[in-house]
C-alpha positions in Angstrom: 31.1 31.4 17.3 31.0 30.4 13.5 31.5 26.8 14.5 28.9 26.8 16.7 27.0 28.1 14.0 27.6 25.9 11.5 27.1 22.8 13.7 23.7 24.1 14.1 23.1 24.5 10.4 24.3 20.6 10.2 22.4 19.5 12.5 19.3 21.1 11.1 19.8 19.5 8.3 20.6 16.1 9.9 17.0 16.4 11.4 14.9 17.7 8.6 16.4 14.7 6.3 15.6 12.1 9.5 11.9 13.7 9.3 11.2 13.2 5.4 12.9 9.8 5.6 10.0 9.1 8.3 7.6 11.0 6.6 8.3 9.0 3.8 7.9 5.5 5.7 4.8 6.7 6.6 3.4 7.7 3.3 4.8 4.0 2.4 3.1 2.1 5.0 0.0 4.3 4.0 0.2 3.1 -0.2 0.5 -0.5 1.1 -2.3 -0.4 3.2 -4.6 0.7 0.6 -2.6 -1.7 -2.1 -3.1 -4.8 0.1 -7.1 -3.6 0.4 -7.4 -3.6 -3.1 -5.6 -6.9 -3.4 -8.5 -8.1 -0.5 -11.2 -6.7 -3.1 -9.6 -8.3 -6.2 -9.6 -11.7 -4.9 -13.3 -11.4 -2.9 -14.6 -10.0 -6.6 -12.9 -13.3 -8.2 -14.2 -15.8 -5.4 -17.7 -14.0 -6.5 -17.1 -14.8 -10.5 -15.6 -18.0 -9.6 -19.2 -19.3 -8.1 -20.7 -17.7 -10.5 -19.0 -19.5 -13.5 -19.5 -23.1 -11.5 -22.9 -22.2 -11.2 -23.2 -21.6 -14.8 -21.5 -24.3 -16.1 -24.2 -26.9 -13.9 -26.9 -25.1 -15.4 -25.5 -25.5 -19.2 -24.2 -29.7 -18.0 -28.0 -30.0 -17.2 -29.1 -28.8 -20.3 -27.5 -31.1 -22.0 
């Protein structure tokens, strides 16, 4: 019976490191999701800038 016993304490083991490795993964897969939305943001907020310094620079060329 101690075998048995101790093949039961490995295999717990085996399974609670399986679950934080997919915990983990999922935590990961979480970060990047909200890292790639940021990215989105970023790069809408300089499209916004972008037009805005074109527009800027027409207005100072017709000054001139």
């Amino acid at each position: 019976m101690p075998g048995l016993e101790l093949a039961e304490v490995i295999l717990a083991v085996i399974i609670g490191t399986l679950a934080a490795i997919v915990y983990s993964l999922r935590v990961l897969i979480l970060l990047e999701r909200r890292v790639a939305s940021m990215e989105s943001n970023i790069q809408k907020m300089t499209q916004r800038v972008l037009r805005e310094e074109t527009i800027i620079e027409r207005m100072v060329k017709k000054r001139k």
